[in-house]
One Martini backbone bead per residue (centre of mass of N, CA, C, O) as a GRO file, in nm:
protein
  101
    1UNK     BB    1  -2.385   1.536   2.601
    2UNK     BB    2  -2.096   1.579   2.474
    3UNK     BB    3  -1.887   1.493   2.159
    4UNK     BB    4  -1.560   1.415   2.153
    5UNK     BB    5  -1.390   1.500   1.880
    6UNK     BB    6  -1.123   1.351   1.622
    7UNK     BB    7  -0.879   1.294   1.542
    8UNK     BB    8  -0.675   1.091   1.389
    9UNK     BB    9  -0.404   0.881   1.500
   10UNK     BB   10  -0.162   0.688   1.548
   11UNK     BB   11  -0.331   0.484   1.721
   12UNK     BB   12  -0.536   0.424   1.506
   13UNK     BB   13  -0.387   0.361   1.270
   14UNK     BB   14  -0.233   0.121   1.386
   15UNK     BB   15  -0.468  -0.039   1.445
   16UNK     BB   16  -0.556  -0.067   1.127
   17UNK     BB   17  -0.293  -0.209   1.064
   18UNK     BB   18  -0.326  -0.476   1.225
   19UNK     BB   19  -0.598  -0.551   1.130
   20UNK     BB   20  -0.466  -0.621   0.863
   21UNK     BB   21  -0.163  -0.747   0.880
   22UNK     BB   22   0.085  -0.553   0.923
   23UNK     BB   23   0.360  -0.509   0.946
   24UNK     BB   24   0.647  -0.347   1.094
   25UNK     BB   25   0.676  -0.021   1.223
   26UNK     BB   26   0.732   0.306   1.266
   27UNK     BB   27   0.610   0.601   1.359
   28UNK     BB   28   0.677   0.769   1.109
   29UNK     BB   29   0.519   0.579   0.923
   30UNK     BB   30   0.247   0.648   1.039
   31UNK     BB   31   0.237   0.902   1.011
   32UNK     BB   32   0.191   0.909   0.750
   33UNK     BB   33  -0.109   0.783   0.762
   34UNK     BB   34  -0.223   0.965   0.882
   35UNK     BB   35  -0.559   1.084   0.742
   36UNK     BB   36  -0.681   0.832   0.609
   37UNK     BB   37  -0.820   0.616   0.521
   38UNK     BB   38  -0.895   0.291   0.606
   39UNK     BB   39  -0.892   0.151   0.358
   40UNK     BB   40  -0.593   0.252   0.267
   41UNK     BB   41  -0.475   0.145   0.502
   42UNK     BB   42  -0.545  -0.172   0.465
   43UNK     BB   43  -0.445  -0.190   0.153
   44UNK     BB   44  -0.139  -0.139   0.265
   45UNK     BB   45  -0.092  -0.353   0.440
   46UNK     BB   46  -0.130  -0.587   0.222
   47UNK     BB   47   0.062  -0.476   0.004
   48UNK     BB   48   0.315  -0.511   0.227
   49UNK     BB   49   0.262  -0.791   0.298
   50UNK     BB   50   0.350  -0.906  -0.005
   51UNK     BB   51   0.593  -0.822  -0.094
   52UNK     BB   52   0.708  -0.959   0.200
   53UNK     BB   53   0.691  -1.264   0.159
   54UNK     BB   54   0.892  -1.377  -0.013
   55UNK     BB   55   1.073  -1.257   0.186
   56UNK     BB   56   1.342  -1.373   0.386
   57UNK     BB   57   1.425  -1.228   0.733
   58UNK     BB   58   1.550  -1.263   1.051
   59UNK     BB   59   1.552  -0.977   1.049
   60UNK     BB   60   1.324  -0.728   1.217
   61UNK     BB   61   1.477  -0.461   1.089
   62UNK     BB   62   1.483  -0.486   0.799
   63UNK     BB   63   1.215  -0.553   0.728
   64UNK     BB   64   1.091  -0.288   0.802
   65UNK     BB   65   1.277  -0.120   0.646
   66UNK     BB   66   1.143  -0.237   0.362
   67UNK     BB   67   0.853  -0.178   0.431
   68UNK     BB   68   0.938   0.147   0.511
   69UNK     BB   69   0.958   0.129   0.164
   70UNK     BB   70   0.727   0.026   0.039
   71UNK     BB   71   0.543   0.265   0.137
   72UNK     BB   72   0.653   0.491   0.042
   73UNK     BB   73   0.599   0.404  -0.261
   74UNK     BB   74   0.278   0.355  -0.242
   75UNK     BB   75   0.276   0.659  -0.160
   76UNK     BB   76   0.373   0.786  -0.457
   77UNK     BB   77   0.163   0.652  -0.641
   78UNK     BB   78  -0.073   0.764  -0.496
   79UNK     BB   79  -0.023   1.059  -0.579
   80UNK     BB   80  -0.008   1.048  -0.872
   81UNK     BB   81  -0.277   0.919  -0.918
   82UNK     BB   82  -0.419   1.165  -0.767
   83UNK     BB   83  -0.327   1.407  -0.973
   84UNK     BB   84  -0.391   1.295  -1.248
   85UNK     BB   85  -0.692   1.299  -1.198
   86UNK     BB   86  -0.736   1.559  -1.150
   87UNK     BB   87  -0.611   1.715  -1.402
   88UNK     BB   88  -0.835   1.512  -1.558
   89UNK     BB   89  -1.077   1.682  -1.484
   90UNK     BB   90  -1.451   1.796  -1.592
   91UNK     BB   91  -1.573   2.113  -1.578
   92UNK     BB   92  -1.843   2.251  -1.631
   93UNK     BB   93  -2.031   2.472  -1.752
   94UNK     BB   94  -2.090   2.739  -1.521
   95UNK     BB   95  -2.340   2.953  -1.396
   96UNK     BB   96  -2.512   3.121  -1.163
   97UNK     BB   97  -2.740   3.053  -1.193
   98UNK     BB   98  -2.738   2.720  -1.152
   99UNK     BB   99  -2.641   2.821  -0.816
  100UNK     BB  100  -2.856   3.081  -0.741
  101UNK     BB  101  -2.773   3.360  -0.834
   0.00000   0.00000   0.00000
């Protein structure tokens, strides 16, 4: 019997978020975590539950909306952060004999 393959959804990250103790975000900013690592959803998760942890917000909208402002930046610098790193990564001198041509 074969096996139905997929990519993963919005409810798989949310699971992966949750699983982490990630804050309350909206779907739209699940959104933007779609198709990343299991390990980077978790990791940002964690992060944005630190950063809000020191702020005291009685209203659990606020909190939301600043949790999806702090994910917006943390994910504006892991993509400037994959630039830099590839930009700067160093491909050897390839012949064409050497992978078999």
């Amino acid at each position: 019997q074969p096996i139905a393959l997929s990519f993963p959804d919005t409810e798989h990250t949310k699971h992966l978020w949750n699983q982490a103790n990630g804050p309350s975000l909206g779907n739209e900013s699940f959104g933007l975590l779609n198709g990343r690592p299991a390990a980077e959803i978790s990791g940002l998760a964690q992060d944005v539950s630190d950063d809000l942890a020191p702020l005291e917000s009685s209203f659990e909208s606020e909190k939301q909306k600043f949790a999806e402002s702090l994910l917006r930046g943390r994910l504006a610098e892991s993509s400037q952060d994959r630039q830099q790193s590839s930009s700067q990564a160093s491909i050897p001198k390839v012949c064409w004999s050497d992978v078999g041509g």
